[in-house]
NULUMLO-529838 format. One record per residue (C-alpha): z, x negated, y; residue in one letter. Coordinates in pm, whole numbers. Layout:
N
<rec c3="Z" c1="X" c2="Y" residu="A"/>
...
END
This chain:
192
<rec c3="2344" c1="9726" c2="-21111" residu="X"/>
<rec c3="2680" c1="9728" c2="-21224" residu="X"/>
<rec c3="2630" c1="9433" c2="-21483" residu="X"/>
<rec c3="2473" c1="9218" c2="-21199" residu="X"/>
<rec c3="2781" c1="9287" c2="-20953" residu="X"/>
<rec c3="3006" c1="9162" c2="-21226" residu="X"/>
<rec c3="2814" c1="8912" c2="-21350" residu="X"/>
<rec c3="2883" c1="9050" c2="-21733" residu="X"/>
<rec c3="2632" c1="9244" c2="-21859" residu="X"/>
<rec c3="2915" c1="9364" c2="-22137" residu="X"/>
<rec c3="3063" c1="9541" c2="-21924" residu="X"/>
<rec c3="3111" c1="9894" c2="-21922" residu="X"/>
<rec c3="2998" c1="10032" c2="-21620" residu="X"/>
<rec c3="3223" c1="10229" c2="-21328" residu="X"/>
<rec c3="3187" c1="10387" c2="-21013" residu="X"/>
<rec c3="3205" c1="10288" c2="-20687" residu="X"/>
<rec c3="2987" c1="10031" c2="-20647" residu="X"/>
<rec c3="2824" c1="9993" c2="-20287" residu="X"/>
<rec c3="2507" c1="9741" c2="-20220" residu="X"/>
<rec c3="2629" c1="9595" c2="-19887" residu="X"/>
<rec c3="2259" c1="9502" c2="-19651" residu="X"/>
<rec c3="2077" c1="9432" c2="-19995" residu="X"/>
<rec c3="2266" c1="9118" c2="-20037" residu="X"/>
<rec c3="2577" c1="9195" c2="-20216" residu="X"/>
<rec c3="2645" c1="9423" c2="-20484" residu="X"/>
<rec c3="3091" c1="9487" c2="-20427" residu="X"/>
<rec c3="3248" c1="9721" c2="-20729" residu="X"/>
<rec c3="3600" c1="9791" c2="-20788" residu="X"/>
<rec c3="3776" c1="10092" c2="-20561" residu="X"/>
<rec c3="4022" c1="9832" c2="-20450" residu="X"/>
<rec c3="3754" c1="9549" c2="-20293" residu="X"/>
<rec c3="3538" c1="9828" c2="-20114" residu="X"/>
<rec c3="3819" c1="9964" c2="-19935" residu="X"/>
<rec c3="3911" c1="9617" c2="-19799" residu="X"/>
<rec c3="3541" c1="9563" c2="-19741" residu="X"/>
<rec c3="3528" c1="9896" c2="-19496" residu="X"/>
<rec c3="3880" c1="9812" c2="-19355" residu="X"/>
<rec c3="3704" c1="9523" c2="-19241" residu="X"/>
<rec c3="3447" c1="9607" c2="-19149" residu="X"/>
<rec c3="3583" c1="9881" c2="-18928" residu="X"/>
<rec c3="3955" c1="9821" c2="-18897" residu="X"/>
<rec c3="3978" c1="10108" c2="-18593" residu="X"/>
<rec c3="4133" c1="10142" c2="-18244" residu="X"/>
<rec c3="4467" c1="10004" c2="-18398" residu="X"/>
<rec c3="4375" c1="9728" c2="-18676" residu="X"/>
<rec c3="4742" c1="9680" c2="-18919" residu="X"/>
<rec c3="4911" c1="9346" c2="-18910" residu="X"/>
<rec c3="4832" c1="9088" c2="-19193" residu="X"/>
<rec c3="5197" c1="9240" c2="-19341" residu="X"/>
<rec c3="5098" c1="9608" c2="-19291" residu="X"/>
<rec c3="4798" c1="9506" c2="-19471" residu="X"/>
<rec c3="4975" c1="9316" c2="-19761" residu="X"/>
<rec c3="5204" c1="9562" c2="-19766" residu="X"/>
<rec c3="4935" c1="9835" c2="-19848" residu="X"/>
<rec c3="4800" c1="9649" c2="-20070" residu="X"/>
<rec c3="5095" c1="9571" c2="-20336" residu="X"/>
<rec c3="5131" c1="9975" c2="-20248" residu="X"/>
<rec c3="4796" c1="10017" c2="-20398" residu="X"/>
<rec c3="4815" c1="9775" c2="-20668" residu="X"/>
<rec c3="5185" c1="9946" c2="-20803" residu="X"/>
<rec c3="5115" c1="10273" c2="-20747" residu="X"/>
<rec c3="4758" c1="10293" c2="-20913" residu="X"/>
<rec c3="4918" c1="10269" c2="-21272" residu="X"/>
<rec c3="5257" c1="10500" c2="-21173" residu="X"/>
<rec c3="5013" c1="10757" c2="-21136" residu="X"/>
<rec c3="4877" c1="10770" c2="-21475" residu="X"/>
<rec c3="4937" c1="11121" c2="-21619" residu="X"/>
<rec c3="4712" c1="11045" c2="-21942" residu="X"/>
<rec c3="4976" c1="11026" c2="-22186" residu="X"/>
<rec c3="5128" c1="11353" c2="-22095" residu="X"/>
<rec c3="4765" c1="11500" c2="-22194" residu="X"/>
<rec c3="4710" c1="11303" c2="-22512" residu="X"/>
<rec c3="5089" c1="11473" c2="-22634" residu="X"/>
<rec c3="5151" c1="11796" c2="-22783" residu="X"/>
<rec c3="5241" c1="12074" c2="-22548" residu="X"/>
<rec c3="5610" c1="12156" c2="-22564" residu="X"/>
<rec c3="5616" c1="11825" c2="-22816" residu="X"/>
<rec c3="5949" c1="11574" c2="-22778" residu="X"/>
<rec c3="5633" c1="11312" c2="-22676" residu="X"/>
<rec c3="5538" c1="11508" c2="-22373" residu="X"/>
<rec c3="5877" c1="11550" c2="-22258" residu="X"/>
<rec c3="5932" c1="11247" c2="-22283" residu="X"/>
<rec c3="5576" c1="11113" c2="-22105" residu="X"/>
<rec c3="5708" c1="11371" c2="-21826" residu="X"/>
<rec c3="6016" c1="11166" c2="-21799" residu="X"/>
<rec c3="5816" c1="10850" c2="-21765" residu="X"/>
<rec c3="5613" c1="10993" c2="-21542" residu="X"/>
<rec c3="5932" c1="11105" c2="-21298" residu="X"/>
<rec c3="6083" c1="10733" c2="-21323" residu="X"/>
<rec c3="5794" c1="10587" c2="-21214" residu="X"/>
<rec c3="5766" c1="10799" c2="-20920" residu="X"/>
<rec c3="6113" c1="10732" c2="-20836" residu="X"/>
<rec c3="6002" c1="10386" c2="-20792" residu="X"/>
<rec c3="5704" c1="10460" c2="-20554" residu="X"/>
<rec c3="5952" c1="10722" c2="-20372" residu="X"/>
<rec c3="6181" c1="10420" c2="-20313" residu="X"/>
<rec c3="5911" c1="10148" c2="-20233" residu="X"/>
<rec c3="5820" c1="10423" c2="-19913" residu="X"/>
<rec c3="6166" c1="10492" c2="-19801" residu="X"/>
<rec c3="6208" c1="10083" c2="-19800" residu="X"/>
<rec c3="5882" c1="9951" c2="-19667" residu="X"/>
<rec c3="5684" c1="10259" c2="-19487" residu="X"/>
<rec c3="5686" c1="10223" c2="-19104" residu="X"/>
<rec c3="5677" c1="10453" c2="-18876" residu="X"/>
<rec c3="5737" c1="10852" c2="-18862" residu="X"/>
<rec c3="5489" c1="10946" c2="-18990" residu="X"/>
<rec c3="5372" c1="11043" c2="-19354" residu="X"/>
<rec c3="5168" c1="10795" c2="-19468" residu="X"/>
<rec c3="5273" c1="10443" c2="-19558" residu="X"/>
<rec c3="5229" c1="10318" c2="-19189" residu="X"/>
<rec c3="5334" c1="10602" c2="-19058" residu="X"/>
<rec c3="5038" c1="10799" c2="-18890" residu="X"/>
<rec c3="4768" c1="10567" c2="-19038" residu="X"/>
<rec c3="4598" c1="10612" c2="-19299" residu="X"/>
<rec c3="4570" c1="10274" c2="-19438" residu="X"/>
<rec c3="4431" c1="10118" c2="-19747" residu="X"/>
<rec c3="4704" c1="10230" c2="-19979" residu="X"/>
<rec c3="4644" c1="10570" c2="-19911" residu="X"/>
<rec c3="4249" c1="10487" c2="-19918" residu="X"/>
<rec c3="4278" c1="10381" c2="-20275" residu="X"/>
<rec c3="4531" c1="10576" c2="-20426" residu="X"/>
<rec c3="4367" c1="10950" c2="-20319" residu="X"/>
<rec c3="4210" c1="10977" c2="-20557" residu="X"/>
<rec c3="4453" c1="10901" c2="-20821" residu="X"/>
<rec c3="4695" c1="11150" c2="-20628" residu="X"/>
<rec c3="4408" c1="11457" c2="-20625" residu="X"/>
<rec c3="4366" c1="11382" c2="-21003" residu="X"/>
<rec c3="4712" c1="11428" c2="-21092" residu="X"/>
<rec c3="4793" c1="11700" c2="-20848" residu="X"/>
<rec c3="4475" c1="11928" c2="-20947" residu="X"/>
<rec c3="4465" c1="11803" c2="-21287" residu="X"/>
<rec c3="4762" c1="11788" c2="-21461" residu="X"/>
<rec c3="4867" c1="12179" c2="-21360" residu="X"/>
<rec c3="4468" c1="12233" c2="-21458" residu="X"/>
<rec c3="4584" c1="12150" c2="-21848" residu="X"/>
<rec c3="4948" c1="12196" c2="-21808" residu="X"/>
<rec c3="5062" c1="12478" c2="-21587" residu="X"/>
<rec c3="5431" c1="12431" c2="-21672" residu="X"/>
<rec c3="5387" c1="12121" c2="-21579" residu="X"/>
<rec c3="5352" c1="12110" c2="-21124" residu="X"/>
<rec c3="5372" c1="11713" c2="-20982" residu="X"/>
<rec c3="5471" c1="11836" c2="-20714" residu="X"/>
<rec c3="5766" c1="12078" c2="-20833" residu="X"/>
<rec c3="5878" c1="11724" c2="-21026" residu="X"/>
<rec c3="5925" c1="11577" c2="-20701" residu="X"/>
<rec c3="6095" c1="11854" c2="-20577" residu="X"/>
<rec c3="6345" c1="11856" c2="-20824" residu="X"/>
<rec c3="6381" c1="11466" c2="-20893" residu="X"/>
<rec c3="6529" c1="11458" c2="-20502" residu="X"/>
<rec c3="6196" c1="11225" c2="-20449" residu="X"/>
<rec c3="6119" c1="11386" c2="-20036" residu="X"/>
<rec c3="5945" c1="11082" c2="-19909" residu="X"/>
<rec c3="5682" c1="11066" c2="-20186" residu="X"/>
<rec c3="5659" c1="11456" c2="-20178" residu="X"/>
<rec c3="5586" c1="11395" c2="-19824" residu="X"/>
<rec c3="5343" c1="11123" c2="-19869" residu="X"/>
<rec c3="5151" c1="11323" c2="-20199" residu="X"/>
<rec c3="5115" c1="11633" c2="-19956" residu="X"/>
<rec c3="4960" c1="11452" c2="-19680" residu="X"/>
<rec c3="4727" c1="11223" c2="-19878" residu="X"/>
<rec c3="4578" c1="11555" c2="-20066" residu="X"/>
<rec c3="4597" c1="11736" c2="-19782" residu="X"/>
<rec c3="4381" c1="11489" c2="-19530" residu="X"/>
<rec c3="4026" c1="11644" c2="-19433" residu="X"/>
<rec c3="3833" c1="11344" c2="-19558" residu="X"/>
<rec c3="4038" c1="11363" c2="-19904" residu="X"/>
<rec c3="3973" c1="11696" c2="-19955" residu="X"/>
<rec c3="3602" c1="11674" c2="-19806" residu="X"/>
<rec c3="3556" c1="11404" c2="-20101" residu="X"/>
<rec c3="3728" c1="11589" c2="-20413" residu="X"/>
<rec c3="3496" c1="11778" c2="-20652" residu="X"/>
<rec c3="3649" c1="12128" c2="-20803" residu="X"/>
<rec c3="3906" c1="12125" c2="-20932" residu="X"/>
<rec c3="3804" c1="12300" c2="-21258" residu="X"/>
<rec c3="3502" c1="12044" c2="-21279" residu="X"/>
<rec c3="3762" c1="11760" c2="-21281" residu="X"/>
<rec c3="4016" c1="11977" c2="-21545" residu="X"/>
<rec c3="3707" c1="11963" c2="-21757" residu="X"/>
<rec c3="3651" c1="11638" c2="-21705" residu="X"/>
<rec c3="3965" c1="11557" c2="-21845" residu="X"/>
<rec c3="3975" c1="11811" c2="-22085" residu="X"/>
<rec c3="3666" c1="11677" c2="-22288" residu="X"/>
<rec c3="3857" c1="11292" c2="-22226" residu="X"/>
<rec c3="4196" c1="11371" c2="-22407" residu="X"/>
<rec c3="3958" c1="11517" c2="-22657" residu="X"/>
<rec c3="3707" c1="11217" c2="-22706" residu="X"/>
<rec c3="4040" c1="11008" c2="-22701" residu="X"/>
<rec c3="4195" c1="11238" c2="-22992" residu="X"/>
<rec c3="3880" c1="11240" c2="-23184" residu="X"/>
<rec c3="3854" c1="10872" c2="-23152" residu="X"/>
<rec c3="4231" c1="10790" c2="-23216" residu="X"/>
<rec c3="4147" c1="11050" c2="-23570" residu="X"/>
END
């Protein structure tokens, strides 16, 4: 199914993909979350910037979050120390991009909704809060933000993993640290 949605039967295939009324096949995390917005946008819909705004969220943030590279070092290497640094900078990017353009008091970008930002990036937020600690347990995303001064996106990680519907959606954890573990490895064995 996945090689008729794209229209490349090369292609590797991914997950989601959602057959919308048997007429259209819609993959990538990013399109089916604007698809449901859409199609149920809620008692208070966002403004055309709220939604742009989510969406460039989405679109930076999605890479930031990559803790990969920290897995594929050495433990206590010079290369994961310094993958842990990258990691931190990058977050102090997303921690400024909410104190500049989040609205609102609440947690989430706009404020107390959960928008499409948050929509698309919870997953990528459980991974590398369940995950990372799974594999390293010196190393705690959240105790980086902590200590890097970054509150807002602290604020923000807690609430996105910490939303019903996230955690309703998350498999174990240790199923996911396996995941990942057997990944690094297929990566090192490859990369051999």
């Amino acid at each position: 199914m996945y090689a008729i949605a794209c229209a490349d039967e090369t292609m590797r295939a991914k997950v989601p993909l959602l057959e919308v009324g048997g007429s259209a096949l819609l993959i990538e995390s990013a399109v089916i979350c604007e698809f449901l917005e859409e199609l149920a946008p809620g008692d208070n819909p966002p403004s055309a910037a709220d939604k742009a705004t989510a969406r460039l969220f989405a679109t930076l943030a999605q890479p930031t979050l990559s803790f990969v590279p920290i897995l594929q070092a050495n433990i206590g290497s010079e290369q994961e120390a310094k993958e842990v640094a990258s990691l931190v900078e990058r977050l102090r990017a997303l921690d400024q991009f909410l104190i500049r353009y989040a609205t609102g008091q609440g947690p989430f970008l706009l404020g107390e909704s959960f928008s499409l930002a948050e929509c698309s990036l919870a997953p990528f937020v459980q991974r590398l809060v369940a995950v990372l600690p799974g594999l390293r347990p010196q190393i705690n995303p959240l105790a980086l933000l902590e200590e890097a001064g970054l509150a807002r996106l602290g604020r923000w990680m807690q609430a996105v993993t910490q939303r019903e519907s996230c955690v309703a959606t998350l498999p174990p954890t240790q199923e996911l640290v396996d995941s990942y573990a057997k990944l690094i490895e297929r990566m090192r064995t490859a990369a051999a």
